[in-house]
C-alpha positions as CSV (number, residue, x, y, z in Angstrom):
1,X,-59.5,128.8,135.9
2,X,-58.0,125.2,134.2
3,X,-61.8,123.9,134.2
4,X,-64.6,125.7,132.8
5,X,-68.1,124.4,134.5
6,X,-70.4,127.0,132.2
7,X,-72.2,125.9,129.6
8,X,-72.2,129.3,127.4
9,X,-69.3,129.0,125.3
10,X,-71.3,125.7,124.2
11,X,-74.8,127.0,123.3
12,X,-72.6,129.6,121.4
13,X,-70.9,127.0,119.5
14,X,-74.4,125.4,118.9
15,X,-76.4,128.6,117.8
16,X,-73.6,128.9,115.1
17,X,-73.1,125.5,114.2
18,X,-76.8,125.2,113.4
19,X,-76.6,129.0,111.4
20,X,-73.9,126.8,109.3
21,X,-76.3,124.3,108.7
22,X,-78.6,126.3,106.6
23,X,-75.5,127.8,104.1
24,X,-75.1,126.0,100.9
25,X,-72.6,123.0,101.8
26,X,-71.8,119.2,100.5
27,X,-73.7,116.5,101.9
28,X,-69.6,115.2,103.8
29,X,-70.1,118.6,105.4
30,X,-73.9,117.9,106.8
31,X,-72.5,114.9,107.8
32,X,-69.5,116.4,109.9
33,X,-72.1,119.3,111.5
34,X,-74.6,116.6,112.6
35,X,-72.5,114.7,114.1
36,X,-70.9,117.4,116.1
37,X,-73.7,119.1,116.5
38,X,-74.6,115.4,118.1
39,X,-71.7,115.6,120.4
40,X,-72.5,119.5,121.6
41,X,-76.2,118.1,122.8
42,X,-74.7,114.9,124.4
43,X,-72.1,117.4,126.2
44,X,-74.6,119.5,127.4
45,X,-76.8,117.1,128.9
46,X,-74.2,115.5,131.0
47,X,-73.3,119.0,132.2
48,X,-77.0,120.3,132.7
49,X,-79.6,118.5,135.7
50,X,-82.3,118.9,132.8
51,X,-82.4,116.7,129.1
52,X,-82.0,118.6,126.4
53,X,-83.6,117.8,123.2
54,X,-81.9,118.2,119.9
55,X,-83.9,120.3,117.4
56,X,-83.7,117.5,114.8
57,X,-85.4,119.9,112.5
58,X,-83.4,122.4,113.2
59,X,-80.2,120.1,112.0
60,X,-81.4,118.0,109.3
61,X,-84.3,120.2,107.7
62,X,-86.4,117.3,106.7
63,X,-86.8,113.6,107.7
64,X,-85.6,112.4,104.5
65,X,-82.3,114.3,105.1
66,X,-82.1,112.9,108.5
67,X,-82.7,109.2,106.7
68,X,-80.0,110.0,104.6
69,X,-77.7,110.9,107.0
70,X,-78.1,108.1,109.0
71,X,-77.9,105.9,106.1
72,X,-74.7,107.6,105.1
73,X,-73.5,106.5,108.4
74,X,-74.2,102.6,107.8
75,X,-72.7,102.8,104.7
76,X,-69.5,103.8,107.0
77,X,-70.0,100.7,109.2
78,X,-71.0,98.4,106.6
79,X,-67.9,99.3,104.5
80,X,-65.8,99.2,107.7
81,X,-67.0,95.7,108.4
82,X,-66.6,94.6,105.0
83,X,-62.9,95.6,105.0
84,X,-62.4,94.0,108.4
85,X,-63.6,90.3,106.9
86,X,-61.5,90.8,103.7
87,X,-58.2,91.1,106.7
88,X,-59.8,88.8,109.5
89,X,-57.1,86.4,109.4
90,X,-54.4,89.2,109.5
91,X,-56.6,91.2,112.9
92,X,-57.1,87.8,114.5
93,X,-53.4,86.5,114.2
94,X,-52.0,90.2,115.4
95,X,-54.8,90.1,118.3
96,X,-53.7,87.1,119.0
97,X,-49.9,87.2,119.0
98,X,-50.7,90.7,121.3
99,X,-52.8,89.4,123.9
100,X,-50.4,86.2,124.7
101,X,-47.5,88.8,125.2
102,X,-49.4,90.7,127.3
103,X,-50.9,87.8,129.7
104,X,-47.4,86.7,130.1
105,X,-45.8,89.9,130.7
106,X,-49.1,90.6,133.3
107,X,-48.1,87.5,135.2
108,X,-45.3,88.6,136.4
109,X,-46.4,91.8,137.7
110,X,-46.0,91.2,141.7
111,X,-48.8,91.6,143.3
112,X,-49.6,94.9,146.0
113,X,-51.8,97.4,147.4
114,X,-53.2,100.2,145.3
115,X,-51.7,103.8,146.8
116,X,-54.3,106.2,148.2
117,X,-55.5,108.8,145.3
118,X,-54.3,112.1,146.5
119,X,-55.9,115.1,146.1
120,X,-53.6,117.8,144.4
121,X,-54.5,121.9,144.3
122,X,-55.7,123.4,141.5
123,X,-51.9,124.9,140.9
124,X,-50.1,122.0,141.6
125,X,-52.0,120.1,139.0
126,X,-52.1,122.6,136.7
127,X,-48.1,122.7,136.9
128,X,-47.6,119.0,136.7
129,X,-49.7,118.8,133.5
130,X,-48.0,122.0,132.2
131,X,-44.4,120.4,133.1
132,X,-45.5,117.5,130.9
133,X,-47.2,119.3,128.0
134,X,-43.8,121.0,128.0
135,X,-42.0,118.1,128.1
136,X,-43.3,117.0,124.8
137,X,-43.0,120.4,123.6
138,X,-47.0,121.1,123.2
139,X,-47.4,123.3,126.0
140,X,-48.7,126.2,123.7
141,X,-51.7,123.8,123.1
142,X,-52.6,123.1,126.9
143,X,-52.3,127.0,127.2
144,X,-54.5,127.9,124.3
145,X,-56.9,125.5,125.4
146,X,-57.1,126.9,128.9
147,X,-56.9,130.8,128.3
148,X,-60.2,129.5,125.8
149,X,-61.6,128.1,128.4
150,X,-62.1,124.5,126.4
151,X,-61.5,122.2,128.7
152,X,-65.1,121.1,131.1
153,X,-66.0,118.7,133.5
154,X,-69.2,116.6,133.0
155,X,-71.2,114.2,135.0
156,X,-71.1,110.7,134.5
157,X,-73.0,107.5,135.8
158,X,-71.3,105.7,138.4
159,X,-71.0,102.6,136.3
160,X,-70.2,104.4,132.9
161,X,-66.8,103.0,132.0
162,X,-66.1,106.3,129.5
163,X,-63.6,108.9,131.0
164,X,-63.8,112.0,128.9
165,X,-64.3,112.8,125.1
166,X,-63.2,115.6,122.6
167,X,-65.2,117.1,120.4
168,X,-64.5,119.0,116.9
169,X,-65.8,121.1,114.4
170,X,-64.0,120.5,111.2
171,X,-65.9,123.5,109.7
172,X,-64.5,125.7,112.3
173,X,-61.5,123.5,113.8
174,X,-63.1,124.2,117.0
175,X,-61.8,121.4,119.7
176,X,-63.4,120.7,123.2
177,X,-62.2,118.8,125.6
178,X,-64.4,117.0,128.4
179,X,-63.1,114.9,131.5
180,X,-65.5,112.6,133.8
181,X,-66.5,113.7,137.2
182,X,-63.4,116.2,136.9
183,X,-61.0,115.6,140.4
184,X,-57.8,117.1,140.9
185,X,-55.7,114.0,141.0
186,X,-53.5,111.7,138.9
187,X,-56.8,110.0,137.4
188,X,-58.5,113.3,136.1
189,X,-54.7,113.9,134.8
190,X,-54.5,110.8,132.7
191,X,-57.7,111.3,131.0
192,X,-56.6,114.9,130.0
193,X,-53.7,113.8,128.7
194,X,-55.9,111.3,126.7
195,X,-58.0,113.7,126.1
196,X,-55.3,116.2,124.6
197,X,-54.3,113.4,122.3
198,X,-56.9,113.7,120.1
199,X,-57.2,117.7,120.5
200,X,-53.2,117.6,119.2
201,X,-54.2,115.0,116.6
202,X,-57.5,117.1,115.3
203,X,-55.6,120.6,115.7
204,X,-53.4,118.6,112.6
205,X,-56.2,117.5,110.9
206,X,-55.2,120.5,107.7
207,X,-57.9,117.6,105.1
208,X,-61.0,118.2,103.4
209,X,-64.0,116.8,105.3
210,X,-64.7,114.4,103.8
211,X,-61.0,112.8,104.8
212,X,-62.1,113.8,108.3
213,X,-65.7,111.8,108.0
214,X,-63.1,109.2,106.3
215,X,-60.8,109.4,110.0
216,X,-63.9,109.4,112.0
217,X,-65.9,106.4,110.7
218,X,-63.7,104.0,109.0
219,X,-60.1,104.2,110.8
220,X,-58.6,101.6,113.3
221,X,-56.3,104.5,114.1
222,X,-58.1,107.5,115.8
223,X,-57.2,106.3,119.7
224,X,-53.3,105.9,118.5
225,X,-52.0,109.1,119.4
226,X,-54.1,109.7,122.7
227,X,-52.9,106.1,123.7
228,X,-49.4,107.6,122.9
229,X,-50.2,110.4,125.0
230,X,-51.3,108.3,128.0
231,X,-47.4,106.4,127.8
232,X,-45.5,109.6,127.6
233,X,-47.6,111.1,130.5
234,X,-47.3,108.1,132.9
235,X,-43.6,108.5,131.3
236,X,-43.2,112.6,132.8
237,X,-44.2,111.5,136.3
238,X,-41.9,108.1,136.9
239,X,-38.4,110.0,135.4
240,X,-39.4,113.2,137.3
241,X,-40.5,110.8,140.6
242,X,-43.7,112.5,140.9
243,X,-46.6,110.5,142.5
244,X,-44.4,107.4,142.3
245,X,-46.4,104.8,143.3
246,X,-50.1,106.1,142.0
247,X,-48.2,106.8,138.9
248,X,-47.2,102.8,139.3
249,X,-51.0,102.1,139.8
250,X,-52.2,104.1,137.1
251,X,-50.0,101.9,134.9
252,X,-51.0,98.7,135.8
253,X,-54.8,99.8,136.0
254,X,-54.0,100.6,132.0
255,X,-52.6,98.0,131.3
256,X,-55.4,95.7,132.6
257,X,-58.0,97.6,130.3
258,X,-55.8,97.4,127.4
259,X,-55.7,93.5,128.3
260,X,-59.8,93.3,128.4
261,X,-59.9,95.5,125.0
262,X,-57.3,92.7,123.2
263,X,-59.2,89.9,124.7
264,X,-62.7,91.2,123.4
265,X,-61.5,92.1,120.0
266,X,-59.8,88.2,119.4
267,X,-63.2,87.0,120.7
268,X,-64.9,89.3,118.0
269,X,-62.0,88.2,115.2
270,X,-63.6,84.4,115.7
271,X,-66.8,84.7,114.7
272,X,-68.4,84.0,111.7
273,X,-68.5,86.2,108.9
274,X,-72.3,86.5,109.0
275,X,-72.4,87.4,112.1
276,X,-69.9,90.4,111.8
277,X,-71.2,91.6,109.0
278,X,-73.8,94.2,109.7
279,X,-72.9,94.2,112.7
280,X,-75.9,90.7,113.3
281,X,-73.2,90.0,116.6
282,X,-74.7,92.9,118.3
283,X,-78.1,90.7,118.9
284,X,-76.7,87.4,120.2
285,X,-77.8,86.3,123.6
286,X,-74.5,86.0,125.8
287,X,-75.0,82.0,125.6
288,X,-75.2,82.6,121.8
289,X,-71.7,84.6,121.3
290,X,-69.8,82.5,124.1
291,X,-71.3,79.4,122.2
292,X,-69.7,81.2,119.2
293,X,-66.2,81.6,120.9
294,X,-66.0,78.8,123.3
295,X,-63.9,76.4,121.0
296,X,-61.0,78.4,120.4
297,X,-60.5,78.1,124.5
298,X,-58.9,75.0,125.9
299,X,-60.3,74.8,129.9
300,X,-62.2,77.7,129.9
301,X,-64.3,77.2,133.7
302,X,-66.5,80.1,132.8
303,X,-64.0,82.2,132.4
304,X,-64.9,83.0,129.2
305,X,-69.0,83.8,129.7
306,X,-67.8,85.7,133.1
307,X,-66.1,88.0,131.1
308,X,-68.6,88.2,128.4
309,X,-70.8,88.8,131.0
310,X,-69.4,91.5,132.9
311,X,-68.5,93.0,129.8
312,X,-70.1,96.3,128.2
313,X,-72.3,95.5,124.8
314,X,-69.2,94.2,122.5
315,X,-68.9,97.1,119.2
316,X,-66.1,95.7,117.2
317,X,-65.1,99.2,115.8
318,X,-64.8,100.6,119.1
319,X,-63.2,97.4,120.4
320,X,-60.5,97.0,117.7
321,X,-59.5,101.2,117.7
322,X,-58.9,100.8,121.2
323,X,-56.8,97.7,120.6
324,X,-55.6,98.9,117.9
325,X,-54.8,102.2,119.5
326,X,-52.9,100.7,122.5
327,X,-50.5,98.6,120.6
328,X,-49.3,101.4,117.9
329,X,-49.3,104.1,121.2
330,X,-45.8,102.0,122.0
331,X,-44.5,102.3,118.3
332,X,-45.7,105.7,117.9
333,X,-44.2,106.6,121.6
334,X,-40.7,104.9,120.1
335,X,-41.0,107.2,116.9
336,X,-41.6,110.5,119.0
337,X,-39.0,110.5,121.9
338,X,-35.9,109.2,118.6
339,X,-37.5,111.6,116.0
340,X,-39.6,113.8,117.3
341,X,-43.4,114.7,115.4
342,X,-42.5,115.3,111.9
343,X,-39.9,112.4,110.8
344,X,-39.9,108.4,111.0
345,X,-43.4,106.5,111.6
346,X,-44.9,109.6,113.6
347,X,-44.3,111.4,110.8
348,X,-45.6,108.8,108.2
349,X,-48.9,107.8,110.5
350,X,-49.8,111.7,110.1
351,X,-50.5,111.1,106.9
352,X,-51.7,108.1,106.4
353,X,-53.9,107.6,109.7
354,X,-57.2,108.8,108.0
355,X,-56.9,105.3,105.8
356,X,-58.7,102.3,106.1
357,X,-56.3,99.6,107.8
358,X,-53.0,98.7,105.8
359,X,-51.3,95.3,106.4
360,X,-48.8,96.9,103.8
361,X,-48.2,99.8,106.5
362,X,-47.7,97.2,109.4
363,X,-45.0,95.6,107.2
364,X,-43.5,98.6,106.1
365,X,-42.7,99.7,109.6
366,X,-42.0,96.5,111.5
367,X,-45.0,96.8,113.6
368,X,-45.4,92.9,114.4
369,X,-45.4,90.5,117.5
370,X,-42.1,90.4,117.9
371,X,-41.4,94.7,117.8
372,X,-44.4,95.1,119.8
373,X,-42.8,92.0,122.5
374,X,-39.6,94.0,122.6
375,X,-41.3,97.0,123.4
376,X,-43.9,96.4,125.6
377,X,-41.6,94.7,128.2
378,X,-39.3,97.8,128.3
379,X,-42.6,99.5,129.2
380,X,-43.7,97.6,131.6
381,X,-40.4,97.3,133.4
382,X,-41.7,100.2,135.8
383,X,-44.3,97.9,137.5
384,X,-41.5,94.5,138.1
385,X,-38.9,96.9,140.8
């Protein structure tokens, strides 16, 4: 069975994650355990018809471990933040540079029908997703992952833009991986590919915790590699003409979404310091952040508020990994299929992808606008024939 719709495995993985909790460890590790321990209850309670209550208690012991914990987390953000004024001209520019290639390169995408979704068996999906783990050699993963029965399907809200989720235990190096409203067609594929991006990138994750709390809080790089794998997957089914034309679809649907991400994150780059830092943005009216953003727009015709409007709640971390994530997916793709997962900027981005953001890395390896130009017309050739 590739899915697995029980809920056992998870209480298991709970019950022992909350045992853990009351074993002498560092305050980085209580701060690992909660927030999976976080992710378990959220999992369960999309896959369960009744709410289930976390037994704060149970997790943090006291409120005033609780306050600390949550304060530990705002120290992330606020130190996040503060790193992202110190390099705002630097994120703006880039954003910048990025978006315009990829509104021109949009533009002359012809337009057409989307294909008809089709509905594939439970073999022949599980094949075509083997075939492409095997094509970038990590099919012992996929299989580990399904003979532990770690990959589940979970219910979402029909306007909930979120697709899936992994979860890990860096305690235990546990790794779940969850796919929205599960289907047996090339959408549901994408997202486990995604999905098996960050499960490859966590099963590599060899650090102490508190590098992983590091990764987890205060990187721009943690959507990188399952961006990556989203290119290489839509990659496996155009050379290997499977579900040609949905495969063409699923392309230009991702690129759209990475076109909205790099539009919200130069929007965020233009405001004021005081507004970005700790995270004030978060409480402007929409009149009050277009108001903000509106100059830097020559005939804007609502444009602008339409798409602040029609936008989720803006989170500038989020935003700019995803951003983030979708540009250095092409660089990182580049690196792969030339040097495989060991050597070149693969290699290098392994170990450095837990750091805060480096302009210095971005020089070192040529990632700029006119790398990224190069190489995100090549990958959008597939949409122009």
């Amino acid at each position: 069975m590739l899915i697995n719709h029980g809920t056992e495995q998870l209480y298991n993985q709970l019950n022992h994650s909350l045992q853990l909790l009351e074993r002498p460890i560092s305050r980085e590790e209580r701060i690992a355990l909660a927030n999976y321990i976080g992710n378990v209850y959220a999992a369960l309670n999309l896959m369960n018809e009744e709410k289930i209550e976390p037994d704060l208690k149970h997790v943090f012991g006291n409120s005033k471990n609780r306050h600390n914990f949550l304060r530990r987390i705002d120290i992330y953000e606020v130190q996040m933040l503060d790193h992202f004024i110190l390099n705002k001209d630097f994120h703006r520019n880039f954003m910048l540079d990025s978006l315009t290639i990829v509104e021109d390169e949009m533009r002359l995408i012809p337009e057409g029908d989307f294909a008809e979704k089709t509905i594939l068996s439970e073999d022949e999906f599980y094949d075509i997703f083997l075939g492409f783990m095997k094509s970038i050699h990590l099919e012992e993963l996929f299989l580990k992952f399904v003979q532990e029965n770690r990959i589940y399907s979970v219910n979402y809200q029909p306007n909930d833009k979120m697709k899936g989720f992994t979860i890990f235990n860096p305690i235990t190096k546990e790794t779940d991986s969850f796919v929205g409203d599960f289907n047996f067609d090339i959408s549901s594929m994408l997202t486990l590919a995604h999905e098996f991006g960050h499960a490859y990138d966590l099963s590599l994750f060899h650090q102490d915790v508190p590098v992983y709390n590091q990764y987890f809080y205060q990187s721009f790089f943690n959507e990188a590699i399952p961006k990556m794998f989203e290119l290489l997957f839509i990659q496996y089914l155009v050379q290997n003409h499977i579900m040609m034309e949905e495969a063409k679809d699923l392309k230009f649907e991702t690129s759209v979404i990475h076109q909205d991400f790099m539009l919200s994150a130069y929007m965020l780059s233009l405001l004021p310091d005081s507004l970005i830092k700790h995270s004030s943005y978060k409480s402007l009216s929409i009149e009050e952040f277009v108001r903000n953003v509106k100059p830097y727009f020559l005939n804007d015709d609502g444009l602008i508020e339409g798409f602040v409007r029609d936008s989720p709640p803006f989170d500038l971390l989020e935003i700019f990994k995803y951003s983030y994530g979708s540009i250095l997916a092409l660089f990182l793709k580049k690196s792969v299929l030339e040097f495989g997962y060991s050597d070149g900027l693969f290699g290098d981005f392994l170990q450095n992808r837990a750091q805060m953001f480096s302009e210095q890395f971005f020089r070192d390896w040529e990632i700029d606008s006119a790398h990224f130009e190069k190489l995100y017309k090549k990958e959008m050739e597939i949409l122009k024939k």
